[in-house]
N, C-alpha and C positions, 0 to 999 in steps of 0.2 A: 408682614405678609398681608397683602389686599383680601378683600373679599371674595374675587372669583379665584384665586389662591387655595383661600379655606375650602372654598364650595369644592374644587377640585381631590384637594387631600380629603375630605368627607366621603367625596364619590368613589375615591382609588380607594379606601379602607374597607367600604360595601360590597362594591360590585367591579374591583378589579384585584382581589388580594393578593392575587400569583404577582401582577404588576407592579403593584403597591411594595412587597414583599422583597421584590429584586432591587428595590432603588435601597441602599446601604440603607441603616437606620440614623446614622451621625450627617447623613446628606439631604435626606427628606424636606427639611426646612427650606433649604435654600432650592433646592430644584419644585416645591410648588411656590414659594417664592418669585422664582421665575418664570414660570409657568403662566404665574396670577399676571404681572407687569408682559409679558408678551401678549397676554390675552386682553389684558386693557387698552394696549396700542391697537389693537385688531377691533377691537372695540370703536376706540375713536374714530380710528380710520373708517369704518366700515360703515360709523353713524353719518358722518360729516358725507362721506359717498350719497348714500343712500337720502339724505335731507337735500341735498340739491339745493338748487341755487334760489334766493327769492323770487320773487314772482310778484310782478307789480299791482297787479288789483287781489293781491291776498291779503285779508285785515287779519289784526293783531291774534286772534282766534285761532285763525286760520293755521297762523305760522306755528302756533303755541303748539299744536295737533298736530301739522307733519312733521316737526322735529321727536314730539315723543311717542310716532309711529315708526319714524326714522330709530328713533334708540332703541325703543321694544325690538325693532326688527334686528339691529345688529346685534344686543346681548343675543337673543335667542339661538343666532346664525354662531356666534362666537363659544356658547355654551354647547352647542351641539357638536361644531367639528372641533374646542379645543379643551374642554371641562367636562361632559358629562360622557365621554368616551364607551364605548362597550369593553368588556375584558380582550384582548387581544385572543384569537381561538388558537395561532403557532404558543400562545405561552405554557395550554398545557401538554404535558406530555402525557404517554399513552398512560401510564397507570396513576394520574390525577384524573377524577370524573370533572365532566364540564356539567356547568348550570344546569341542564337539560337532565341531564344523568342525574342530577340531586333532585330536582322538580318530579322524575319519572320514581325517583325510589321514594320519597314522601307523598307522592300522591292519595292521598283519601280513596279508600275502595267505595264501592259503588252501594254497597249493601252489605248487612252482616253476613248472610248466604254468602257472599263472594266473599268475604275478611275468612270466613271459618273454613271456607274452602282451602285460601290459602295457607291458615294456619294447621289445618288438617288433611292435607294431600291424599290421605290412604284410608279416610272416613272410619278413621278409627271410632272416635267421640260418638254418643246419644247425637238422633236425628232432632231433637227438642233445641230449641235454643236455651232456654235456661239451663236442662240438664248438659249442654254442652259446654257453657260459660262456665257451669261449676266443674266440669273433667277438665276443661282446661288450665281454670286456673287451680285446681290439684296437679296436674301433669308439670307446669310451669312454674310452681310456687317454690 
């Protein structure tokens, strides 16, 4: 497996699991195997496009820098529409949360006032913060 290969099954394992997950597990290899080799022909192709043709009063310098402005641009172009993918949003269904739903339920509250609010809805707990951390964690322990 090439490198934009690995780069791609690294990316599906993080940030596309549902995706990742459906490709059989005995098939993985060979499908970002080929994954990698379409993406390097896309590669070429797209570098050799994009470097254009010589150019007669350009010295050696010259060429050296738009060929590896020319490559920078085609990996970038090839990593974006065929390796670093977003999770597909038809992959999940209604009772898997998407990204967003994980980000909104981990989110960091704002203040301890709003944590204790939330952990205390009916302000049962001491208005004190300490004396509240400590009914809490008596209530929870």
């Amino acid at each position: 497996m090439n490198e934009l290969g690995r780069i791609a099954m690294d990316h599906w394992k993080v940030a596309r699991p549902i995706s990742f997950q459906r490709i059989p597990e005995d098939e993985r290899e060979t499908f970002f195997a080929d994954l990698g080799e379409q993406a390097q022909r896309e590669l070429e192709s797209t570098w050799i496009s994009l470097a254009g043709d010589d150019r007669p009063e350009e010295t050696m310098q010259d060429k050296e820098g738009r060929l590896a402005m020319a490559r920078l641009a085609a990996r970038e172009k090839v990593m974006a529409e065929m390796i670093l993918l977003p999770e597909d949003p038809t992959a999940f269904s209604q009772e898997e949360p998407t990204w967003e739903d994980v980000e909104e339920t981990n989110s960091p509250t704002d203040s301890l006032a709003e944590w204790m609010a939330q952990e205390d809805p009916d302000g049962e707990g001491p208005q004190d913060p300490q004396e509240w951390m400590e009914w809490y964690s008596r209530r929870n322990g």
